[in-house]
N, C-alpha and C positions, 0 to 999 in steps of 0.2 A: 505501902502505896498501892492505889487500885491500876489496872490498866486500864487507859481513857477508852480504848478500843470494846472493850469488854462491859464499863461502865456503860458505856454508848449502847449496847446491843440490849442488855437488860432495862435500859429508859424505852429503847425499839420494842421489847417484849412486852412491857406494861402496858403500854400504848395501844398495843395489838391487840389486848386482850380488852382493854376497852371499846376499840372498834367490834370486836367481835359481838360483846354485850351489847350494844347499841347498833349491830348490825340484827340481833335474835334478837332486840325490842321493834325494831322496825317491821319485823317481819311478822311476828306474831300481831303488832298491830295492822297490818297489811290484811292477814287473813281473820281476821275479828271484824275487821269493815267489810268484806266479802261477804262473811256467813251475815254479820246483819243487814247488809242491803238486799243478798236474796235470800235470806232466812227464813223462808215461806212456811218451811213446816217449822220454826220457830215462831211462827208472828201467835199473837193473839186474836188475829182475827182472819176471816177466811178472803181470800185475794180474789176480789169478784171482780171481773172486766165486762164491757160492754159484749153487742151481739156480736159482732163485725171481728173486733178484735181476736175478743177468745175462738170464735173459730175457726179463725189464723193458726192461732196459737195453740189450737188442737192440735192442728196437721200438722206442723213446725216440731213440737215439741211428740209426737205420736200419743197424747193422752186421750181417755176419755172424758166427755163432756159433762157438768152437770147444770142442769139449764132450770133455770127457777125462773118463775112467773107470779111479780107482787104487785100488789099495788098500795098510794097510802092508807085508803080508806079500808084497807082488808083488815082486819081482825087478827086472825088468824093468823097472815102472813108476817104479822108483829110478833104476838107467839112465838112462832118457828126462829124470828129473829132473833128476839130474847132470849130461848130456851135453847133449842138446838144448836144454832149457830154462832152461841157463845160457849160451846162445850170445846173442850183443849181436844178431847178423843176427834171429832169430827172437824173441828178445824185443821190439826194436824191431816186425816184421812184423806180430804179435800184437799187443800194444800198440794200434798204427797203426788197425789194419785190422781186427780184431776184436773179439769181448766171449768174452773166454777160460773159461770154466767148469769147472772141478773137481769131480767128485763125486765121493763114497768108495763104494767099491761096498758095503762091508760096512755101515756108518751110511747110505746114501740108498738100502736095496732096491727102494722102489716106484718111483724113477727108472728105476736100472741095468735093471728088469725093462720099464717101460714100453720102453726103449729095445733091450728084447731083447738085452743083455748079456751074451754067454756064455762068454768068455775076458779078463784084461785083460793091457796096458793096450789100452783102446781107446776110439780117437780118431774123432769124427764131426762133419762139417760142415753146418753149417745156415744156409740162405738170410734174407735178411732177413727174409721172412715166413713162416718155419718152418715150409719145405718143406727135407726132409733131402736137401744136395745130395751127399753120401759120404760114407763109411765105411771108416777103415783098423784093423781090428783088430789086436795085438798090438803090437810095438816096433817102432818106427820112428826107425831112422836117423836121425842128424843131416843128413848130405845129403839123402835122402830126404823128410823134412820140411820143407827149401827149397825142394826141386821141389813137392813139395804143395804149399804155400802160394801158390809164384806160379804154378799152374796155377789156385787156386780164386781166389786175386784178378786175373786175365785171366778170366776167367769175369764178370768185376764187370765190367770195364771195356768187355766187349762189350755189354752188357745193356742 
């Protein structure tokens, strides 16, 4: 004959060990909706925000800026679209390491003009405290644009 006392506490233990299971499914689904809602240097594509916002979200977050100027009719800045800024290396880098900003030259004029805009596409970099550390006007290279970027994130690292 079992003891009910003891039978009782092993039903308790099984039980517990189920809760446990479905307590490490919850949890691990917990932090999988996390990493994919801000999965930024997971996304496949690069996290462009407006003018306004991203340089909020420079100072907020202490990154640097990277500030592109397109427009539709640009050529060029379709290129860079297609090409560059569908690379996993530079979307990741972006991502990572900066607050990416997009303006349309033709809809944002008093930006593109503040920024002395006068060919596009073009790309400028801005320190954390919104001192403009360069500027590469017109298209830029997929190679090109990886040496840029890990020239201006060594630039960070010195600092």
């Amino acid at each position: 004959m079992r003891d009910p006392i003891l039978n009782k506490f092993q039903l308790n233990t099984g039980m517990w060990m189920k809760l446990k299971l479905i307590g490490l499914i919850i949890l691990t689904s917990f932090f999988s909706l996390l990493i994919f809602i801000d999965g930024s240097a997971l996304s496949s594509e690069i996290q462009w925000h407006a003018y306004d916002d991203g340089m909020a979200r420079s100072k907020f977050e202490k990154k640097k800026i990277f500030l592109h100027f397109t427009a539709d009719w640009c050529f060029y800045c379709g290129v860079m679209e297609n090409e560059a800024f569908k690379d996993p290396a530079i979307i990741s880098s972006l991502n990572e390491n900066f607050v990416s900003i997009k303006v349309d030259y033709d809809k944002e004029t008093e930006t593109a003009n503040f920024y002395r805009v006068q060919g596009l596409p073009d790309s400028i970099f801005i320190a954390e405290d919104g001192q403009i550390i360069g500027r590469r006007p017109g298209y830029i290279p997929l190679a090109q644009l990886k040496l840029i970027l890990d020239v201006v994130l060594s630039q960070r690292s010195q600092e």
